[in-house]
N, C-alpha and C positions, 0 to 999 in steps of 0.2 A: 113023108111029105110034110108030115107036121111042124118038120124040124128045119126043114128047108126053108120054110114060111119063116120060120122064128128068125132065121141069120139075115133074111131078108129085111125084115120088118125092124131088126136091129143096126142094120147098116145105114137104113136109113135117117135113122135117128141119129146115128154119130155123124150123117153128113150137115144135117140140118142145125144142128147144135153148135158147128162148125162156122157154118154160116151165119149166125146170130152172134157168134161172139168178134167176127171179124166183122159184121157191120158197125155194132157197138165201140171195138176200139179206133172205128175211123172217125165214128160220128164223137170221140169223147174230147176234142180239143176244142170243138165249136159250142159244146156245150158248157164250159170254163170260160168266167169270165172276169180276170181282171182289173180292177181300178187304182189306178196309183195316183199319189197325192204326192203334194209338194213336199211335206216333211217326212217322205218316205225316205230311209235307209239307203233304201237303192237306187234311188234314183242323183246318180250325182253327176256334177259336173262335170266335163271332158275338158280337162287342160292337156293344150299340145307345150309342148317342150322345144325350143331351138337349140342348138349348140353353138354360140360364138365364136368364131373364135378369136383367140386373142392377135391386139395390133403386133407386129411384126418390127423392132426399132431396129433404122437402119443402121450398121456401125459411123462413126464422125468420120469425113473424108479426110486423107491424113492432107495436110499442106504441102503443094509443090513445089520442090526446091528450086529455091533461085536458079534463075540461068546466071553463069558468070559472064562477066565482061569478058569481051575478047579480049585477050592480050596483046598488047601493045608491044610492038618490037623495041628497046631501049636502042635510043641515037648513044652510037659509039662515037665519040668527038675525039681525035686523035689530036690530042695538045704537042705543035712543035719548039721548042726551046729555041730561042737564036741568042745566038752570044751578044752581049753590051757590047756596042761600038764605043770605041774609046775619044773623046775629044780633046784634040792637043791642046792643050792651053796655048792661048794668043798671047802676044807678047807687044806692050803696047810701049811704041818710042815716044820720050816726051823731049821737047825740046825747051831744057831751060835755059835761061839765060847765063851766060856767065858772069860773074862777080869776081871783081878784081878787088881783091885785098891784099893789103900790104902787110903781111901778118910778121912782125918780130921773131925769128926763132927763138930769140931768148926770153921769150916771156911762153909763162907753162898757165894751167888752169883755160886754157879757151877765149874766147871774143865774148864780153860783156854786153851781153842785149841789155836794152833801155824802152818798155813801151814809151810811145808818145801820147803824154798826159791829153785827156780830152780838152777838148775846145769847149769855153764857156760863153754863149753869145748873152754879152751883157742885156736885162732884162731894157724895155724902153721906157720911159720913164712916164707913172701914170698922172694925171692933173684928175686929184679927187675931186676936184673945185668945179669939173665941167658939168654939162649936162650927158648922161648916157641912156640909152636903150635898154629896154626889158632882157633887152635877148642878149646884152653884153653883163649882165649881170652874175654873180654867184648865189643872191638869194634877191626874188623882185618884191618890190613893196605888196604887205599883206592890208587889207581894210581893218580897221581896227572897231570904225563906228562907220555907219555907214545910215541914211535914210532914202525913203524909196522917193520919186519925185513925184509932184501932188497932177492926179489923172485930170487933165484941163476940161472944164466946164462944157467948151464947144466939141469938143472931141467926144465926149460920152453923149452929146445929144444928138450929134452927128453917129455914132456907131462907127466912128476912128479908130483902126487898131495903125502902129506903126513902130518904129525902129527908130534910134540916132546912136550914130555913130560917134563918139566926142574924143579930146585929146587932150590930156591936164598935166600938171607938173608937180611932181612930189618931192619937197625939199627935203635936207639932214633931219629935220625935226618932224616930219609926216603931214606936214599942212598942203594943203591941197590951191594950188593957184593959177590963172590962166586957161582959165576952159575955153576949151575952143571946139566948136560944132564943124565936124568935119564931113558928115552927109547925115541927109534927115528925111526921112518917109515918113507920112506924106511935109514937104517942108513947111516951117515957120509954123507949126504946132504945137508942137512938144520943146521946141527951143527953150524958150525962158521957165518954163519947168526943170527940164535939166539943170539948166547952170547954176539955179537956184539949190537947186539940191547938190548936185556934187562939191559945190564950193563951200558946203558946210563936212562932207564927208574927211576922216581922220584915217593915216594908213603908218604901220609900223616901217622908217624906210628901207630901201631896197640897200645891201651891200655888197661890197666889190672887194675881194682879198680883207676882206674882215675890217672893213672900213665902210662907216655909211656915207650913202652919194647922192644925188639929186640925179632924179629918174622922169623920165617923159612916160605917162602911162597912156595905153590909147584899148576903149572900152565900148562895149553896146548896149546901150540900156534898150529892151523891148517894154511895151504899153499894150497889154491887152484887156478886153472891156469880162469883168465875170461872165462866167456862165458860155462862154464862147469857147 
């Protein structure tokens, strides 16, 4: 009986022991406690990672070849030859006159032609001694001296402008004579200025086949006021 008690008394103790060390290792993580700092070890950053991946280059498109032009059918031009027509030469009848000559048979070398010497029409005979025209001349009388005639008094106070037309005579020796007033704007103005003045005027005379001659000269003297 004694012994019976004792396995009893022992079983109990290996249950209860049992249960004391299984309380203790559930209760031993709550009992741990701990504290991390910033400069811990372990405590580090979590860096995630991507994978790019790389751009993909397209290859260059290659260049599309020209379209050709249609082809054009080439124009066949069939060239035809015609033969040159021939043109008869004309034949032209002339009707000359006949010539009656009285020809020698016994004379030999031919009929002596003779031009007919030209005709001289005697020249007509000139009179150096007359009076002639400018315009019949071979050189017209040149001024040699000449002065302007004096601007009349009444005319510049008036503010006269005008014109004369005059007509003089240039003998062998260049002297000047005969003035004659042949129209005059405005009139009886400027006259006795003029004739005044040209009848002192000197001219180299005009000649005719290399001969000096007495010449009729006809001239316009203008009177304009300065400044106008």
């Amino acid at each position: 009986m004694d012994a019976l008690v004792f396995k009893s008394h022992g079983g109990r103790s290996l249950a209860g022991a049992l249960v004391i060390n299984l309380v203790l290792f559930c209760s031993l993580p709550g009992l741990i406690s701990v504290t991390r700092q910033d400069n811990d070890v372990e405590s580090l950053n979590v860096v995630n990672f991507t994978r790019i991946k790389p751009e993909q280059h397209l290859p260059p498109e290659k260049p599309k070849p020209k379209e050709k032009a249609p082809e054009v059918p080439k124009k066949v031009v069939e060239m035809t030859r015609t033969k040159p027509t021939r043109i008869s030469p004309q034949r032209f009848k002339m009707n000359l006159p006949r010539m009656d000559l009285d020809i020698d048979p016994r004379l030999t070398g031919g009929i002596p032609v003779v031009a007919p010497l030209p005709q001289v029409q005697p020249r007509a005979t000139i009179d150096f001694n007359g009076l002639f025209d400018m315009n019949d001349l071979d050189t017209i009388p040149i001024p040699s001296f000449k002065t302007n005639p004096r601007y009349p008094y009444r005319a510049k106070r008036l503010g006269l402008e005008g014109e004369v037309k005059i007509r003089f005579r240039v003998d062998k020796e260049g002297t000047v004579s005969d003035v004659t007033i042949v129209e005059a704007t405005p009139p009886e103005i400027f006259d006795t200025s003029v004739i005044n003045a040209v009848s002192t005027w000197k001219y180299t005379p005009g000649e005719l086949s290399g001969r000096q001659v007495e010449t009729l000269v006809t001239t316009t003297i203008l009177f304009k006021l300065e400044g106008q």
